[in-house]
C-alpha positions as CSV (number, residue, x, y, z in Angstrom):
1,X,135.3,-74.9,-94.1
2,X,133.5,-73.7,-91.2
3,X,134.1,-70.3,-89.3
4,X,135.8,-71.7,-86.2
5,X,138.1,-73.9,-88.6
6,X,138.9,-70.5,-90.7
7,X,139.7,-68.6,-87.8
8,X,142.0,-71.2,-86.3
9,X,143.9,-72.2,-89.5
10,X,144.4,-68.2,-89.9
11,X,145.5,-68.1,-86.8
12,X,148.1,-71.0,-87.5
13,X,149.1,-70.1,-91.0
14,X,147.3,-72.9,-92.8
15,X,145.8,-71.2,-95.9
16,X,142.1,-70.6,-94.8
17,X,139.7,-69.7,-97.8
18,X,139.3,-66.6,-96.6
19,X,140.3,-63.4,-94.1
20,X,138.1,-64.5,-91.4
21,X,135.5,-61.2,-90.3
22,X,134.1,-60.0,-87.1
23,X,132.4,-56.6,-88.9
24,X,129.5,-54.9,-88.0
25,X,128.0,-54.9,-91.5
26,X,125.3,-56.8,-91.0
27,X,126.7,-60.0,-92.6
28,X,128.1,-63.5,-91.0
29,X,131.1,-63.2,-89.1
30,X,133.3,-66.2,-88.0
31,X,133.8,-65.0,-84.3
32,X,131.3,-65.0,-81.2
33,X,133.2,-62.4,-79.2
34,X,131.9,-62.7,-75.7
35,X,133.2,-60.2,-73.9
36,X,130.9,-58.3,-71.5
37,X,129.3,-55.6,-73.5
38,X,128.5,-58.7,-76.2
39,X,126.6,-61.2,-74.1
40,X,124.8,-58.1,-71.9
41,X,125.2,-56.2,-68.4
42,X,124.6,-58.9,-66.4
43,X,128.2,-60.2,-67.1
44,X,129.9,-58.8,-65.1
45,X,129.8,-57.6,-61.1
46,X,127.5,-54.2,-61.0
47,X,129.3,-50.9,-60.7
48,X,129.7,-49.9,-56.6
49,X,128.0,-46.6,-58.0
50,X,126.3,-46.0,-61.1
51,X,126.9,-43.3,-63.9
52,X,125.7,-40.4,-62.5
53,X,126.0,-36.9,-63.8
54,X,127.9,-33.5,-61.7
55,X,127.6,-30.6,-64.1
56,X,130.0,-31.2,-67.1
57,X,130.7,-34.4,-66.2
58,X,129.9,-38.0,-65.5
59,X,131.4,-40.1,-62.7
60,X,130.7,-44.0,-61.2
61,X,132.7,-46.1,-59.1
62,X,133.3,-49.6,-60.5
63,X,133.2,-52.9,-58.5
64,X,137.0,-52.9,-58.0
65,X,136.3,-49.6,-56.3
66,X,137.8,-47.4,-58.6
67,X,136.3,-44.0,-59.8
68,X,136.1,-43.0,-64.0
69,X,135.2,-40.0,-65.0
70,X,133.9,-38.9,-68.4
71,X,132.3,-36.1,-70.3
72,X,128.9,-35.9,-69.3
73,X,126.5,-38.3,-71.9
74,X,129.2,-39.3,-73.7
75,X,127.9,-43.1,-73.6
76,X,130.3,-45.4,-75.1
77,X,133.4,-43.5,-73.4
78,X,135.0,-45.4,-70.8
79,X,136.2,-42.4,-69.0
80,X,139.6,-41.8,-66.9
81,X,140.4,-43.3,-63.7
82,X,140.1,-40.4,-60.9
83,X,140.3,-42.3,-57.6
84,X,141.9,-45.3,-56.5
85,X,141.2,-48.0,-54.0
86,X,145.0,-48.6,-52.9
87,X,146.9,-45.4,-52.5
88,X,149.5,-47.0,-50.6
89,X,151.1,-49.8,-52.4
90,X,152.5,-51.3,-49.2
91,X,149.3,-51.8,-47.9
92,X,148.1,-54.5,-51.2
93,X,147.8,-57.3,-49.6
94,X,144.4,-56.1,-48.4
95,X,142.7,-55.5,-51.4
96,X,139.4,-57.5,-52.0
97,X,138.9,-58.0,-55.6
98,X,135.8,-58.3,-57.3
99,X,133.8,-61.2,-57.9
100,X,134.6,-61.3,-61.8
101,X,135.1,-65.1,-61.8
102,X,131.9,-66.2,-60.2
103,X,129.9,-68.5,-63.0
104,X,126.9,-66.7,-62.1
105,X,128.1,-63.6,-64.8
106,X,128.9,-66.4,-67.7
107,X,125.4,-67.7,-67.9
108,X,125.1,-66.0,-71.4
109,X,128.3,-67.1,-72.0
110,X,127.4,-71.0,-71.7
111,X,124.1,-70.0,-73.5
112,X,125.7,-68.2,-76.7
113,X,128.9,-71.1,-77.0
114,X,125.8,-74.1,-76.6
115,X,124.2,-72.6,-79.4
116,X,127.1,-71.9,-81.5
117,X,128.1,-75.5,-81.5
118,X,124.7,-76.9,-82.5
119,X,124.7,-74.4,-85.5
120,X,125.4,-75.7,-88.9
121,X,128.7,-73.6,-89.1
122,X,129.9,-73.0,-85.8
123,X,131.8,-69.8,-84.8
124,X,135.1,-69.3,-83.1
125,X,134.1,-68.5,-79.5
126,X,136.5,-65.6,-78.0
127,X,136.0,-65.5,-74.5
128,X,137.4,-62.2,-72.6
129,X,138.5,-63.0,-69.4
130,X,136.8,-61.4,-66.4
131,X,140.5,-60.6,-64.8
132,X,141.4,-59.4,-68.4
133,X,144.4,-57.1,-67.4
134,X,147.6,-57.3,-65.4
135,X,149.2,-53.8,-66.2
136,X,146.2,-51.9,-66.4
137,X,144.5,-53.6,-64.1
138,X,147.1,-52.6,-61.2
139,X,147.5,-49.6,-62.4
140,X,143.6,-49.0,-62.4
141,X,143.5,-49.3,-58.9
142,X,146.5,-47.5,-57.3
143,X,147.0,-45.2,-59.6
144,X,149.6,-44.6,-62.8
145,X,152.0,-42.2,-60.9
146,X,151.9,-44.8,-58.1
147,X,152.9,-47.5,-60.6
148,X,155.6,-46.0,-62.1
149,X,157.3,-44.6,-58.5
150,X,156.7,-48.3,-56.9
151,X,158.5,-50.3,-60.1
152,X,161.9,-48.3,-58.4
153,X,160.4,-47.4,-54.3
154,X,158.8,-50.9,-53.9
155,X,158.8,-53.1,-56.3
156,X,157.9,-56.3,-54.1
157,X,154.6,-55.0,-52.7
158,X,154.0,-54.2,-56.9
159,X,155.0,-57.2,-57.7
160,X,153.4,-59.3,-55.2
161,X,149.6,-57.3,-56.5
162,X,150.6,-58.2,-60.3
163,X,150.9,-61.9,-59.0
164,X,147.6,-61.7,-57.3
165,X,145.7,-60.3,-60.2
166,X,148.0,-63.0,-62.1
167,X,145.7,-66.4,-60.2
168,X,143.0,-64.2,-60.4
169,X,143.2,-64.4,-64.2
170,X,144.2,-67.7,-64.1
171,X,140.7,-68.8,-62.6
172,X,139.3,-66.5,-65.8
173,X,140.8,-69.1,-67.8
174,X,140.1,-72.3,-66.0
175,X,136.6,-70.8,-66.2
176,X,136.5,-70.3,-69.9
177,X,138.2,-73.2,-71.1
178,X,135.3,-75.3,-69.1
179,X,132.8,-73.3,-70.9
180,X,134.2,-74.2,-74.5
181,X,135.8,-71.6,-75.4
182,X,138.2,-72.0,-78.3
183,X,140.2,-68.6,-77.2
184,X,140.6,-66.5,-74.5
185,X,141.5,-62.6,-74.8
186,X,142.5,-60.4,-72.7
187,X,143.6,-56.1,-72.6
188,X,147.0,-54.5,-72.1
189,X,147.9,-51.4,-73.6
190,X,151.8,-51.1,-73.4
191,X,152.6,-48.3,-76.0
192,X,152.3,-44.8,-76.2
193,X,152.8,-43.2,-80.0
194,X,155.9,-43.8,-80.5
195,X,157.8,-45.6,-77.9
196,X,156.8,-48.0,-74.7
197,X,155.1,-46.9,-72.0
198,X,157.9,-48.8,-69.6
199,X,161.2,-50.2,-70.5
200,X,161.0,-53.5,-71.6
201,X,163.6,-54.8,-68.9
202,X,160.5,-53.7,-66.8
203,X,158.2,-55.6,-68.6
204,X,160.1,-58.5,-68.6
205,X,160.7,-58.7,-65.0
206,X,157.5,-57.6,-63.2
207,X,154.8,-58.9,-66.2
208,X,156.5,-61.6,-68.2
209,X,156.4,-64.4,-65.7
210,X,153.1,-63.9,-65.3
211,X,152.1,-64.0,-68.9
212,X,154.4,-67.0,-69.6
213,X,152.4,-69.3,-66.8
214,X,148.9,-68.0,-67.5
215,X,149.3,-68.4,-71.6
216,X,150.7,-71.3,-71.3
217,X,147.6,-72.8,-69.2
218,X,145.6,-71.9,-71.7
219,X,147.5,-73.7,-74.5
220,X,147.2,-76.4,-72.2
221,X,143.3,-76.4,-71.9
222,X,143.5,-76.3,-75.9
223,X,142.4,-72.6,-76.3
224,X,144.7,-70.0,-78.5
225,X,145.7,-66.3,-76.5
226,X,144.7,-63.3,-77.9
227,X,146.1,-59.4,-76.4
228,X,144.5,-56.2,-77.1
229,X,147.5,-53.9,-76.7
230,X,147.5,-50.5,-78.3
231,X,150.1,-48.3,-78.9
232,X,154.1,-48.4,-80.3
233,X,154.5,-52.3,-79.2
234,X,156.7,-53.6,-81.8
235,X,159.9,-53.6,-79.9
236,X,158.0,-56.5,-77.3
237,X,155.9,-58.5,-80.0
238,X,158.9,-60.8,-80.1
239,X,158.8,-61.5,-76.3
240,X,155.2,-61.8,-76.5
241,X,155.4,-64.2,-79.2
242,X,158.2,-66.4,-77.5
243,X,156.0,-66.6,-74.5
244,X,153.1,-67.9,-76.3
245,X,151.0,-65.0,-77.5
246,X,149.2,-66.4,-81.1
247,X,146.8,-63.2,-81.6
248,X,147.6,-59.6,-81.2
249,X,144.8,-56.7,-81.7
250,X,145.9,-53.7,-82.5
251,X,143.9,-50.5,-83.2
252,X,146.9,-48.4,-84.8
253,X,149.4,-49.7,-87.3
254,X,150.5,-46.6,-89.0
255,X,152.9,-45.6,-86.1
256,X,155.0,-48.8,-86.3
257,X,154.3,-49.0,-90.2
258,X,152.4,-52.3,-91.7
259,X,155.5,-53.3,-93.5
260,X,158.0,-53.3,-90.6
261,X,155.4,-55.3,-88.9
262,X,155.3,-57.9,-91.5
263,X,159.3,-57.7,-91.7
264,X,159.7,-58.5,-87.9
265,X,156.9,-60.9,-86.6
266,X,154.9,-61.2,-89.8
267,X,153.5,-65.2,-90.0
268,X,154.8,-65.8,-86.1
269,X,151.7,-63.8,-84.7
270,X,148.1,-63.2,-86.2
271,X,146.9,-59.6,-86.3
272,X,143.1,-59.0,-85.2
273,X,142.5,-55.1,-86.8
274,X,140.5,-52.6,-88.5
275,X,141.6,-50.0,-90.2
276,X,144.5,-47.5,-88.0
277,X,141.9,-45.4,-86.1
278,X,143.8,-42.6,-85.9
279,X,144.9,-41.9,-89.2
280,X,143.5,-43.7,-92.4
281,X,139.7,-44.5,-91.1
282,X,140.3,-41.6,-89.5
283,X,141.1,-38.7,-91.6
284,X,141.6,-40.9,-95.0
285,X,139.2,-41.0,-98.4
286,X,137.5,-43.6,-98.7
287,X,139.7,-44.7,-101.6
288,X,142.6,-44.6,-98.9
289,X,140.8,-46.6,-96.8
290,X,140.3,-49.1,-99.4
291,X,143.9,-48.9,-100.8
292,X,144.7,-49.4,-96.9
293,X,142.9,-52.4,-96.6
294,X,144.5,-53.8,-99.5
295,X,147.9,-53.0,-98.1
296,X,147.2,-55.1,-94.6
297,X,146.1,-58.4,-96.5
298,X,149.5,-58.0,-98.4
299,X,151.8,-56.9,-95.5
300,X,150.5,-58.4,-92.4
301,X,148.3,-61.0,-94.1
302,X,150.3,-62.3,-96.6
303,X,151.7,-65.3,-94.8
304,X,148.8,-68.4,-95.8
305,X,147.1,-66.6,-92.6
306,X,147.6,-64.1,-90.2
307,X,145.3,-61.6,-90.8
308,X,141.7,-61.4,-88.9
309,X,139.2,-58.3,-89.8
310,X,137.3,-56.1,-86.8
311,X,135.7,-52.9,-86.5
312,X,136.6,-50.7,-83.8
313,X,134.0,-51.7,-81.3
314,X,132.9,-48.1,-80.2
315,X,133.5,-45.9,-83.4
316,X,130.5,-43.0,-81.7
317,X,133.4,-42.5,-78.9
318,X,135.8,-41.3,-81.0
319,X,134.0,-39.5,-83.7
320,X,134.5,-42.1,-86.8
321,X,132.4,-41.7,-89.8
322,X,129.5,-44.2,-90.1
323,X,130.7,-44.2,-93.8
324,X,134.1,-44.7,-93.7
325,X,133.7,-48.0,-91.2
326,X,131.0,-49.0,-93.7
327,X,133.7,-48.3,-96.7
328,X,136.6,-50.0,-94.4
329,X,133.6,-53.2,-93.9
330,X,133.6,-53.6,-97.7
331,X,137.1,-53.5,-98.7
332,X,137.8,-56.1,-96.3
333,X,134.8,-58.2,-97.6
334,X,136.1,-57.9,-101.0
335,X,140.1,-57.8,-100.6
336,X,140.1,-60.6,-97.7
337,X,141.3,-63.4,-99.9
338,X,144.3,-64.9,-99.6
């Protein structure tokens, strides 16, 4: 079995060999993740504006145009949002987006998926896709305050910016799926700790349209559609599911509770995680964290599939103990066995 045939028969519930890995232990792993901080800088458009450091603090300006702020050095942190390019949602229609879909930033891409496929076991190529947000995306660039006031104040100049960033992320896909990929991801945090960040009447009407078409052209040009979405997201997994989501990645399980999870969409979506970052790897032993680990492959990952392994990709950001993601690496090497 190769690693692109374990990934994908997890991913349907066909009883791989094995939890298929994407750990930074220093061992194989059965994904090539190409996202732009995996295949190098050049991968995407070049900030407006650098990083550049005022006192305590560091700020840049993006190529959408929008300004992040973070502690000063703290590389690895992706900052806040501080300034938007639209502060007037009426006046959309005249944003210029960024030129994420020009095949000039994918060159690695086609590079690393070329050599994959002439390798003796060939990987499951993840492709994020340069127009990987909808939600965030808009409310990157006018603002979260703005977002909220404009879904009641004007919601047809709000919706008519999530359509455009919609064929914008269509194009990501088209683009991908001519590359090779096998799936394409892309980012969407909908949940704050305990409850949605919208209602999901909201979601449904401004954001489910657009996730419907756009997953559904991917299934069309044979590549599976993964989500990072963070947060208390349970009570929408089943809308994501019936509109074609096959891989949610999740970085906190604890507030929604593995076995719930398994109870109400266990073995109709596939779960890409590490250990809940906030709690277990956290604050845990490393005894919990191996007990932990266990606990996912029989909740979540006891359905012939369903279950992928990760690391959380900047652990220096947010303080995690080189040990304990080390600790959390082994227990899934040694538990992921279904």
């Amino acid at each position: 079995m190769t690693s692109r045939e374990r990934v994908k028969r997890a991913l349907q519930f066909q009883a791989p060999d094995r939890i298929p890995h994407y750990l930074p232990d220093g061992k194989e792993n059965d994904i090539i993740w190409l996202a732009p901080w995996t295949v190098g800088s050049d991968a995407m458009p070049p900030d407006k504006l650098p990083w550049t450091t005022f006192g305590s603090v560091d700020k840049r300006i993006d190529a959408a145009g929008v300004t992040w702020q973070r502690p000063a050095g703290k590389e690895g942190n992706i900052g806040l949002a501080k300034a938007y390019p639209i502060n007037d949602i009426t006046e959309q229609a005249s944003y210029q987006f960024p030129d994420r879909n020009n095949p000039v930033y994918y060159l690695n891409h086609k590079k690393a998926i070329d050599e994959n496929n002439r390798s003796a076991n060939p990987k499951y190529a993840l492709g994020v896709m340069g127009f990987a947000s909808l939600n965030e995306a808009v409310h990157n660039i006018i603002g979260l305050e703005n977002m909220f006031l404009s879904y009641y104040e004007h919601p047809d100049d709000l919706k008519a910016l999530i359509a455009s960033f919609a064929e914008q992320q269509r194009e990501s896909i088209r683009l991908l799926a001519k590359l090779g990929c096998d799936g394409v991801m892309g980012y969407d945090d909908w949940g704050l700790q305990n409850r949605l960040m919208i209602k999901a009447d909201l979601i449904k009407e401004f954001f489910m349209p657009h996730y419907r078409k756009n997953w559904a052209l991917a299934h069309e040009l044979g590549m599976d559609v993964w989500l990072h979405s963070c947060g208390y997201i349970i009570e929408i997994l089943p809308m994501f599911i019936e509109a074609g989501l096959n891989v949610i990645q999740m970085d906190q399980q604890e507030n929604m509770g593995l076995e719930n999870l398994a109870e109400q969409v266990g073995g109709k979506i596939a779960f890409w995680c590490p250990v809940d970052i906030q709690n277990t790897l956290a604050k845990g032993s490393i005894e919990g964290i191996e007990k932990y680990v266990q606990k996912m492959v029989q909740t979540i990952g006891s359905f012939n599939g369903g279950l992928i392994s990760m690391a959380y990709t900047t652990p220096e950001a947010i303080d995690l103990a080189p040990e304990k993601v080390a600790a959390m690496c082994a227990a899934f090497r040694k538990y992921g066995i279904y």
